[in-house]
N, C-alpha and C positions, 0 to 999 in steps of 0.2 A: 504494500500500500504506500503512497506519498501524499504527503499534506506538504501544500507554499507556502513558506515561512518567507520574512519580508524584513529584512535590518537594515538603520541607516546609522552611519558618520564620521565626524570629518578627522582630518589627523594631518599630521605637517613631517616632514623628515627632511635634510641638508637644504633648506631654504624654501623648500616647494610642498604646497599643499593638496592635500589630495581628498577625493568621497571616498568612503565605505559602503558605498551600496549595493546591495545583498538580494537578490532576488533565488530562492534557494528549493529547491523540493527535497527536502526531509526525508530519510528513511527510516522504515519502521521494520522493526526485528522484534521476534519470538525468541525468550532464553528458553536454553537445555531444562528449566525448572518451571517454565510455561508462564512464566514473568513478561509482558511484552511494554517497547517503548520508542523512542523515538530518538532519532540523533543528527545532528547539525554539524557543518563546523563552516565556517568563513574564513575566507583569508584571502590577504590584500597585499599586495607588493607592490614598490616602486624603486625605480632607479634600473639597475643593471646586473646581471648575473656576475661578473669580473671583477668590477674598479669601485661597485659605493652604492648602497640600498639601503631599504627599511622594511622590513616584511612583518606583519603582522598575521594572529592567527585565534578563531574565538570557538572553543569547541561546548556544546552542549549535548546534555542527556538528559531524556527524562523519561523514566522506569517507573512500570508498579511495582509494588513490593510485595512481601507477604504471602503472596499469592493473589492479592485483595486489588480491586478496580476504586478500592476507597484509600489504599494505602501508596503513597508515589514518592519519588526521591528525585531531584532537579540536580545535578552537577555543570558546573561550568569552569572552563579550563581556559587560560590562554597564552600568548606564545609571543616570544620577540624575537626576530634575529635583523639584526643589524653588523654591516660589513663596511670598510674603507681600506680597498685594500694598497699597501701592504699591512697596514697600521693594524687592525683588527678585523675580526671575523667571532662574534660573539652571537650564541643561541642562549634563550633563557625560557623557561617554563614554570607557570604557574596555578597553583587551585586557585580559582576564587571563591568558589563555595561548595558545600556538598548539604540539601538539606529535604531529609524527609520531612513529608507534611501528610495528614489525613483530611480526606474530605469526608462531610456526612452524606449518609444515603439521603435521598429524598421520602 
């Protein structure tokens, strides 16, 4: 199955600004435990594969849990790598959150 998921913004790297805009179809997966969810990532580069860039990277997930369609956990990860070369070539990775939450039935 895919659901379109829809992200905007802005960011700037070696003097030049650039959009983040995301136009994205989602996939959905079934765990070995019959857990099912959804999962994104976006990612945005500028500059140049060689001599000097800014690449950014926004991953998310969002799982049931439990087994339960009332029980869910949202993860969201993301990522920098920035190069000038000769000078550097640095990757960095990040959580930004990991949070279950329940909804009530109706």
């Amino acid at each position: 199955a895919a659901v379109q998921l829809k992200a905007a913004a802005k960011a700037g790297a070696f003097g030049k600004s650039f959009n983040l805009n995301a136009d994205k179809v989602v996939k959905a997966h079934v765990g070995q435990n019959n857990d099912f969810g959804l999962d994104a990532s976006f990612q945005k580069t500028t500059g140049d594969d060689k001599s000097k860039g800014l690449g950014l990277i926004l991953d998310l997930t969002f799982n049931t849990k439990d087994h339960s369609l009332y029980t869910w956990q949202l993860t969201a990860g993301a990522g920098l790598h920035a190069w000038f070369s000769p000078f550097f070539d640095k990757k960095v990775t990040v959580d930004i959150f990991k949070r279950k939450f329940s909804i009530s039935p109706p």
